[in-house]
DOZANU-640447 format. One record per residue: x, y, z of N, C-alpha, C, O in turn. Coordinates in steps of 0.02 Angstrom, whole numbers, padded with zeros to 5 digits, always signed. Atoms other than C-alpha are relative to their C-alpha. Example, Ala and Ser with C-alpha at 12.3 -4.5 7.8 and 13.67 -1.06 7.14 Angstrom:
2
+00045-00059+00000+00615-00225+00390+00045+00060+00000+00097+00059+00033/-00042-00059-00003+00684-00053+00357-00039+00055+00037-00014+00110+00045/
***
This chain:
217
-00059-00033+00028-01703+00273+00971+00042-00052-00038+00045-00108-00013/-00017+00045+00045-01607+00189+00821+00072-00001+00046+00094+00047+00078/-00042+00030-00033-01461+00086+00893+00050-00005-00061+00038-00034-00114/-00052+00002+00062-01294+00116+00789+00056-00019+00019+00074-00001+00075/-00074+00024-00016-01123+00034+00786+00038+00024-00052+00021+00012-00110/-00060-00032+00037-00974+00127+00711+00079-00049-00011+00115-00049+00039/-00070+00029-00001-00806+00021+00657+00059+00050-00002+00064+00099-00039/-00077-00047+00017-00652+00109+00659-00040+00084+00032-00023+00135+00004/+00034-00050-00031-00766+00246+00767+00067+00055+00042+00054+00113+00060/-00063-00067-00027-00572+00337+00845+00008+00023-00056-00009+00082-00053/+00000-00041+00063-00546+00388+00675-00017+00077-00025-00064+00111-00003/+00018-00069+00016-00539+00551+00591-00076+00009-00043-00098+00066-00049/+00058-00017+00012-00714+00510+00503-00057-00029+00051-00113-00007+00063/+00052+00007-00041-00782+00402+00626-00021+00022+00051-00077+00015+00075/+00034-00055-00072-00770+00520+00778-00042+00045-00020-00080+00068+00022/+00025-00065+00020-00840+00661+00646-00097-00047-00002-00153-00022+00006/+00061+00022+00015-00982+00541+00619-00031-00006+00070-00072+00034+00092/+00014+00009-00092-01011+00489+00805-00021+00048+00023-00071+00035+00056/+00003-00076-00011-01021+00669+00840-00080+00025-00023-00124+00050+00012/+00058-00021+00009-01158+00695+00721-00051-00067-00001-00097-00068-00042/+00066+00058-00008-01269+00535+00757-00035+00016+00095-00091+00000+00116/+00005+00028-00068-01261+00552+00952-00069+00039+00009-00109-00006+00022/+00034-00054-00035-01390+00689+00995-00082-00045-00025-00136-00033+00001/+00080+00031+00015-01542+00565+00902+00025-00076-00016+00000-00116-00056/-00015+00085+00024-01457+00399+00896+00046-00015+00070+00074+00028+00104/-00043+00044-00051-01367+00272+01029+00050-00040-00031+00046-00093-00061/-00076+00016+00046-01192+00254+00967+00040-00015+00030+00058+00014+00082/-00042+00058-00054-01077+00112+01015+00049+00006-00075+00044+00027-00133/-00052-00008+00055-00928+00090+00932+00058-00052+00008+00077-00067+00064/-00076+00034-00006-00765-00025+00888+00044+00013-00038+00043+00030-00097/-00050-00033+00053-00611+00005+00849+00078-00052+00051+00082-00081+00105/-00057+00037-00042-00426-00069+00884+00024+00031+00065+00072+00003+00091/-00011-00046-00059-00416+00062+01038-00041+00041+00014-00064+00068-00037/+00051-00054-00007-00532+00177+01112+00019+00071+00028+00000+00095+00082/-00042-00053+00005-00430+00329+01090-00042+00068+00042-00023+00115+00078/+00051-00061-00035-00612+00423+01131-00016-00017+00080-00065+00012+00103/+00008+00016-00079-00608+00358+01322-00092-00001+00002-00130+00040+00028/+00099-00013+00000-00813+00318+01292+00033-00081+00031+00084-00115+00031/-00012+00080-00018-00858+00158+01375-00054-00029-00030-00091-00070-00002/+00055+00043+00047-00975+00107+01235+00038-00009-00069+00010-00014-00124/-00043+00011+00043-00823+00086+01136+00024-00068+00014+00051-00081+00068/-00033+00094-00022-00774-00119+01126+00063+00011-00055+00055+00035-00111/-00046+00001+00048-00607-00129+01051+00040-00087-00010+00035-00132+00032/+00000+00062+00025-00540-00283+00965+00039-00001-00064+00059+00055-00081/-00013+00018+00046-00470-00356+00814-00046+00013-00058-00094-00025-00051/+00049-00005+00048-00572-00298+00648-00008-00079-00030-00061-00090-00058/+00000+00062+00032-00540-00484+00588-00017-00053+00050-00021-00113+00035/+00001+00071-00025-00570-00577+00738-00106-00006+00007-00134+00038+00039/+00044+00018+00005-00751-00644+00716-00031-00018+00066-00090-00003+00077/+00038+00004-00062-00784-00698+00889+00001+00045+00046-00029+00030+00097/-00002-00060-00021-00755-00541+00954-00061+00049-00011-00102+00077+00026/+00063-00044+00018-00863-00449+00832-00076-00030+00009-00127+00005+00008/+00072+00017-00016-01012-00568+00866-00022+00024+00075-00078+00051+00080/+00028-00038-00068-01023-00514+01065-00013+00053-00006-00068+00070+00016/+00032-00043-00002-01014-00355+01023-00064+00016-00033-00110+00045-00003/+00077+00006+00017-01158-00366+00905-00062-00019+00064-00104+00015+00093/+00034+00034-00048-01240-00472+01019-00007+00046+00068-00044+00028+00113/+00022-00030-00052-01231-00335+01142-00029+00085-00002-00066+00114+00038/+00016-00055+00033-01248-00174+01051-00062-00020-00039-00102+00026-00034/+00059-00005+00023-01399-00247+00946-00020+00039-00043-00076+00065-00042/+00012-00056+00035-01371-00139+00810-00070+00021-00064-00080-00023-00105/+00040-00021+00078-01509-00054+00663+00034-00004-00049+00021-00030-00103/-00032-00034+00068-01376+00016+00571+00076-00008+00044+00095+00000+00102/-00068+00013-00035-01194-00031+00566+00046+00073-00066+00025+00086-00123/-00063-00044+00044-01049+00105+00477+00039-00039-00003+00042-00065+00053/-00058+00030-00003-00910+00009+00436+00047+00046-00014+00024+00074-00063/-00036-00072+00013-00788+00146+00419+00085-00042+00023+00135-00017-00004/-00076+00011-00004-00616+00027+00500+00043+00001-00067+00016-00011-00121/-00047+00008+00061-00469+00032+00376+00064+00052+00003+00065+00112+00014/-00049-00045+00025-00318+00094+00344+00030+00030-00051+00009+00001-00101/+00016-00041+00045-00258+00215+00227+00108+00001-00030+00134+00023-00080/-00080-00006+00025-00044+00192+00224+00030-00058+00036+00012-00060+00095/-00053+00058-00024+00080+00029+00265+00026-00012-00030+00007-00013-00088/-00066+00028+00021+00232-00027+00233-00025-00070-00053-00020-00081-00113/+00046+00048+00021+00133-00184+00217-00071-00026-00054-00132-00021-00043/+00051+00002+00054+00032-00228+00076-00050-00066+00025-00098-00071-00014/+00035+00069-00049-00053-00388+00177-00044+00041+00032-00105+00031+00028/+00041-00018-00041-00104-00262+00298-00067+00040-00031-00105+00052+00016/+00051-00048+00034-00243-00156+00184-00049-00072-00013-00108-00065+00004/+00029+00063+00007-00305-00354+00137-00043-00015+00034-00104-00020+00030/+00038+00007-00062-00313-00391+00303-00064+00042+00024-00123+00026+00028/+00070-00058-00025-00424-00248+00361-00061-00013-00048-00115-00039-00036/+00060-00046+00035-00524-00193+00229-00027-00060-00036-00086-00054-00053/+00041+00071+00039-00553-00400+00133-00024-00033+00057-00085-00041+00057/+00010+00047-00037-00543-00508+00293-00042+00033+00050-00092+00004+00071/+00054-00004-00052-00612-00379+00429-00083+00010-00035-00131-00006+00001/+00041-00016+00029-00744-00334+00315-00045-00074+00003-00098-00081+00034/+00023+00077-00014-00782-00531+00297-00030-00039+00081-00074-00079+00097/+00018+00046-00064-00774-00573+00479-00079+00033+00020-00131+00007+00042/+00078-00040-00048-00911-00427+00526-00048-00020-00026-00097-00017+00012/+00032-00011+00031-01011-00470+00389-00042-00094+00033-00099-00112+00050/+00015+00055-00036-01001-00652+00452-00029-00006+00063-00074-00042+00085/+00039-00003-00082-01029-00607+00624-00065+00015-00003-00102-00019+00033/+00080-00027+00012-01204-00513+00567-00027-00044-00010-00054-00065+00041/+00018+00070-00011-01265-00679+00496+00005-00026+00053-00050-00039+00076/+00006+00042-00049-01211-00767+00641-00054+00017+00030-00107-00014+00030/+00057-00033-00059-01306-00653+00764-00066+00001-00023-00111+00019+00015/+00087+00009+00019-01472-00679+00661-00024+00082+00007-00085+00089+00010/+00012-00074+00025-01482-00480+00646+00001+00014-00058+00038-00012-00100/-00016-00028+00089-01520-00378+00489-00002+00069+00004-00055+00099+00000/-00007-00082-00026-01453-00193+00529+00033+00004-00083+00072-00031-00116/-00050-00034+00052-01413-00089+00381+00080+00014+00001+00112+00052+00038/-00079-00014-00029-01229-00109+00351+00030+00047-00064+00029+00030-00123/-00021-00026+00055-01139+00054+00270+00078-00007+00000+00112+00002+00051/-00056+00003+00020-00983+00028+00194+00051+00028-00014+00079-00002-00059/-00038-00058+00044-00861+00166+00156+00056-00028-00032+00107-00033+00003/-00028-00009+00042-00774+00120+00008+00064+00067-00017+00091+00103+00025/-00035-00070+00007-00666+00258-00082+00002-00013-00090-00003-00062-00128/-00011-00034+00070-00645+00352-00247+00069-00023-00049+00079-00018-00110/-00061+00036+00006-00478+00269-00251+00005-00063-00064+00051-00075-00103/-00005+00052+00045-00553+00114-00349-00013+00023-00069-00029-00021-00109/+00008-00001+00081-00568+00226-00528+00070+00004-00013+00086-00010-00070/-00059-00026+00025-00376+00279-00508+00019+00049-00017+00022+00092+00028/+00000-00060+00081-00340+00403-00655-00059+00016-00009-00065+00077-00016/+00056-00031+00025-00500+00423-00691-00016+00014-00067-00049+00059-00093/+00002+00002+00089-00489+00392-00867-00071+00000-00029-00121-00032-00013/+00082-00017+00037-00633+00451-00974-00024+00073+00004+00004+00128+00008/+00026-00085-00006-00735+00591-00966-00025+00016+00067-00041-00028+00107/+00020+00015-00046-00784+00677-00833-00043+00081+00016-00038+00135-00012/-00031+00013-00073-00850+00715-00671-00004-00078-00008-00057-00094-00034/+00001+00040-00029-00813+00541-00635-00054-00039+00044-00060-00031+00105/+00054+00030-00040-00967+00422-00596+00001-00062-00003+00038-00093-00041/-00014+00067-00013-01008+00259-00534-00003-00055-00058+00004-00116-00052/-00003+00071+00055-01022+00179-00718+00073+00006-00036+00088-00016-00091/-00069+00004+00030-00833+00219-00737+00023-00068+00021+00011-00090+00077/-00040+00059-00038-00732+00053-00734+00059+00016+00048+00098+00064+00044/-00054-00016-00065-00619+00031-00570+00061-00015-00033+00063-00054-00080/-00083+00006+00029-00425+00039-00609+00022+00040+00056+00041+00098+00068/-00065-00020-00068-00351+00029-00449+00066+00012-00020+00092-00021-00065/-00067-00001+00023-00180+00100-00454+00044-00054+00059+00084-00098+00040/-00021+00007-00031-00132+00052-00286-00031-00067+00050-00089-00089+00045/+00016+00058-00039-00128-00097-00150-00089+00035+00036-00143+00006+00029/+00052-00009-00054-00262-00002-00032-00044+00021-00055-00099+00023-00027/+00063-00012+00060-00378+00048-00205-00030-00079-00022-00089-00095-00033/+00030+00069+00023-00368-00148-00254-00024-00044+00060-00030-00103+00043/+00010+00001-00074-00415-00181-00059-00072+00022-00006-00118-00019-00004/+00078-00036+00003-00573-00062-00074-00035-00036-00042-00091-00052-00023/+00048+00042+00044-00632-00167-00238-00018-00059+00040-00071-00066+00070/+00015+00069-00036-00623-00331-00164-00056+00001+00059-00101-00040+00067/+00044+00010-00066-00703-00262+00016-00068+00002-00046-00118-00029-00028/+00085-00018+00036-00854-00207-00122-00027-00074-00013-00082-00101-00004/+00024+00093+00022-00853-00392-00179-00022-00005+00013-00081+00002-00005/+00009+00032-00054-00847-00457-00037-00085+00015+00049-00125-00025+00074/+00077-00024-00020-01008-00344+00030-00055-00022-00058-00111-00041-00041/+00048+00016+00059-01098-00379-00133-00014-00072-00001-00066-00097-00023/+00023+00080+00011-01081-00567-00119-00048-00004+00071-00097-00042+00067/+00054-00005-00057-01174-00530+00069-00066+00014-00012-00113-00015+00016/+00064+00005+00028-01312-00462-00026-00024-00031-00057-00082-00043-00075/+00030+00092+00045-01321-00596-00150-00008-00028+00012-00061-00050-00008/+00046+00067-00039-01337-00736-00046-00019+00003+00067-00038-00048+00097/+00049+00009-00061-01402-00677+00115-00048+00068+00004-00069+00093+00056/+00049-00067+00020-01511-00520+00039+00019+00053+00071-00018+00099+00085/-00008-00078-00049-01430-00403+00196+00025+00023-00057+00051+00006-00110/+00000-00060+00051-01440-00236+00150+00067+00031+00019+00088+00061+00069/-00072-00037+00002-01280-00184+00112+00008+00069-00044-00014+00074-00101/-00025-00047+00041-01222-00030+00051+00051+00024-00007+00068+00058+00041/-00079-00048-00016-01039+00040-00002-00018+00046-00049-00050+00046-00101/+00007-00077+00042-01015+00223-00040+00086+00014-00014+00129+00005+00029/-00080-00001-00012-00833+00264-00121-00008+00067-00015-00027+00094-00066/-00019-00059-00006-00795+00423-00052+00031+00026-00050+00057-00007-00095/-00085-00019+00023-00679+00551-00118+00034+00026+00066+00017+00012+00123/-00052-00025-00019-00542+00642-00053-00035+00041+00079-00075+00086+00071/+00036-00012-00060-00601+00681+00134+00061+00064+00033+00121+00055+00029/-00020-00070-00043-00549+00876+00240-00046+00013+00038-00107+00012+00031/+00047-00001-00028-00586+00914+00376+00026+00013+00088+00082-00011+00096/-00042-00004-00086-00535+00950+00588-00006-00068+00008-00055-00104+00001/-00003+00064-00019-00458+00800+00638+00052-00041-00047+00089-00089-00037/-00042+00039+00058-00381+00766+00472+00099-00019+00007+00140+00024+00025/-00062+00022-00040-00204+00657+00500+00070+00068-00022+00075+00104-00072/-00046-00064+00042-00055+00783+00483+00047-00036-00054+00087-00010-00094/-00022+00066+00058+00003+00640+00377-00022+00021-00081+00018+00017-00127/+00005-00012+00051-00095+00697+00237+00014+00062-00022+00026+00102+00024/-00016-00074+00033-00064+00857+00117-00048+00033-00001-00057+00045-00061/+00044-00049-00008-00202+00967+00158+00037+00042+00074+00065+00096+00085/-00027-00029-00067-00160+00970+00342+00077-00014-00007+00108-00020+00046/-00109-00014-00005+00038+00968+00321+00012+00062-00018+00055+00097+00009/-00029-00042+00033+00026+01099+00202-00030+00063+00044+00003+00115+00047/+00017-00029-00038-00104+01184+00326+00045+00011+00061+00035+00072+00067/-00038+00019-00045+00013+01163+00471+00058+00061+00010+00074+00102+00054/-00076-00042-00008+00176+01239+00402-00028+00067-00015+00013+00113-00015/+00014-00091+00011+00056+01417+00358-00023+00011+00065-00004+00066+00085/+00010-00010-00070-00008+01410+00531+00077+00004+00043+00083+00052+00081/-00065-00008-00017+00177+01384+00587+00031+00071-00006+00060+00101+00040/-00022-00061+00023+00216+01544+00479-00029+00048+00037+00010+00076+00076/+00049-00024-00045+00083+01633+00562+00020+00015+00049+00025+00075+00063/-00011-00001-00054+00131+01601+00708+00056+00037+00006+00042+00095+00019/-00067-00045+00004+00323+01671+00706+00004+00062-00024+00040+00107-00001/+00004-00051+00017+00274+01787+00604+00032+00023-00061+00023+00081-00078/-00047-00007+00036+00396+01768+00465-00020-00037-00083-00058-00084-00089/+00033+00035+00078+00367+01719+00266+00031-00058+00000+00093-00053+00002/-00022+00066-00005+00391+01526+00270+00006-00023-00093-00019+00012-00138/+00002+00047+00071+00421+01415+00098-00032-00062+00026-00008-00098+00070/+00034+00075-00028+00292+01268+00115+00031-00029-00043+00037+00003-00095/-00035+00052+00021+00389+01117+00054-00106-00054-00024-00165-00050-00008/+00055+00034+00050+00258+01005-00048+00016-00060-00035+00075-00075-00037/-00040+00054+00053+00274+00855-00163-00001+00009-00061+00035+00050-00091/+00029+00000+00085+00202+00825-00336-00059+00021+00011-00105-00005+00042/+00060-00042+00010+00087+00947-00368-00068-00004-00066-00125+00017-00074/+00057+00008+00065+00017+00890-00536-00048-00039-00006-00079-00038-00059/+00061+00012-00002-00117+00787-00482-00039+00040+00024-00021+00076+00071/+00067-00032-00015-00300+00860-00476-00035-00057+00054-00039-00118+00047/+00049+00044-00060-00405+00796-00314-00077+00038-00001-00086+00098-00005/+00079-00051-00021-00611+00837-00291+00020-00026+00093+00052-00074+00114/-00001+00005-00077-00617+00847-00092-00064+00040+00011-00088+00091-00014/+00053-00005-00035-00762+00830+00020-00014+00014+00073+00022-00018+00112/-00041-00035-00060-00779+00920+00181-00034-00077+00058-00089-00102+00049/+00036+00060+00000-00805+00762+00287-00063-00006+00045-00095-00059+00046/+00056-00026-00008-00946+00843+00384-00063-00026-00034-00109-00063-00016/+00077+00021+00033-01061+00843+00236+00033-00082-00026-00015-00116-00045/+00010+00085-00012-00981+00644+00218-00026-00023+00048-00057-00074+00034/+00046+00041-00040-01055+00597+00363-00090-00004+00000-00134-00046+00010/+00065+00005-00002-01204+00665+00344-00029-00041-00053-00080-00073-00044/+00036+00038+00045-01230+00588+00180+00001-00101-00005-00037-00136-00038/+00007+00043-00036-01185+00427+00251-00055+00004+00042-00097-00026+00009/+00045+00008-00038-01313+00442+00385-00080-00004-00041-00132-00022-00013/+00083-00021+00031-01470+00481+00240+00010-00067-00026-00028-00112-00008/+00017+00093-00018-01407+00304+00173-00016-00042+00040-00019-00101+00023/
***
């Protein structure tokens, strides 16, 4: 049975993924807390390197997801941190441990921006991050790409889009806006959903069929 390690596995995609690997795969997971009370969850620092080598070293993975990261901070250091440096340490740790597990990457859709050009939007558009956590996602790509330049692991990053889905944070505008009609619902009474800026266009992916298409990589 293929042996898999999930990063950022409490997560709203990595529990959805966990979910659908378990029933034909042995799925271990890390994350900064193990929110899912599993005890094949090691939790840790995404950046601290001697951390992530035991767990390698004890999980033994085929295939790694990298899926940690965050998605909103005050902090513009902190998107760096995660998504350049943890990305670096794990990638370091894999070398160390003398393993060569497929490592997938989830990227995001984030690094075209605007999306300037024609479209649908494909991977020979140039990136034009708008934002700290879009110029965060380029760099982690680097950063994986220089892993398979000089130590030929097989790396792969996929940049999502726009992810829905059970689980999704009420933080974002799908489920907020879902929330306050379920609210209405509930009372019984015609509500006004409050909203922001409406004039951007999003493609959204249910993150279901993201995992799965993660898993055929």
């Amino acid at each position: 049975m293929q042996r898999v390690l999930i990063t950022g596995i409490s997560g709203f995609v990595g529990s959805c993924l966990r979910a659908a690997l378990l029933p034909s795969a042995e799925v271990a997971g890390f994350d900064a807390a193990n929110r899912l009370r599993d005890s094949r969850i090691y939790t840790g620092d995404i950046t601290d390197g001697g951390v992530l080598l035991d767990v390698l070293r004890r999980v033994q993975p085929d295939v790694i997801f990298h899926l940690a990261g965050i998605l909103k901070s005050p902090q513009h250091a902190d998107f760096y941190s995660v998504h350049v440096l943890g990305t670096a340490a794990l990638l370091d740790a894999v070398i160390e441990s003398g393993l060569r597990p497929r490592v997938v990457v989830a990227s995001s859709s984030a690094v075209y921006g605007a999306g300037v050009g024609a479209k649908p939007i494909s991977e020979s558009f140039r990136p034009r991050p708008l934002t700290h956590y879009a110029a965060s996602k380029i760099a982690q790509e680097t950063i994986a790409l220089r892993y398979f330049e000089a130590f030929n692991l097989p790396v792969i990053c996929a940049r999502t889009f726009n992810l829905l889905g059970p689980g999704l944070s009420p933080g974002m505008a799908p489920s907020a806006f879902a929330k306050q009609i379920a609210q209405a619902e509930k009372i019984g009474k015609p509500a006004q959903i409050a909203v922001g800026d409406l004039s951007a266009r999003r493609d959204y992916v249910d993150v279901r069929d993201a995992v799965r298409a993660y898993a055929l990589l």
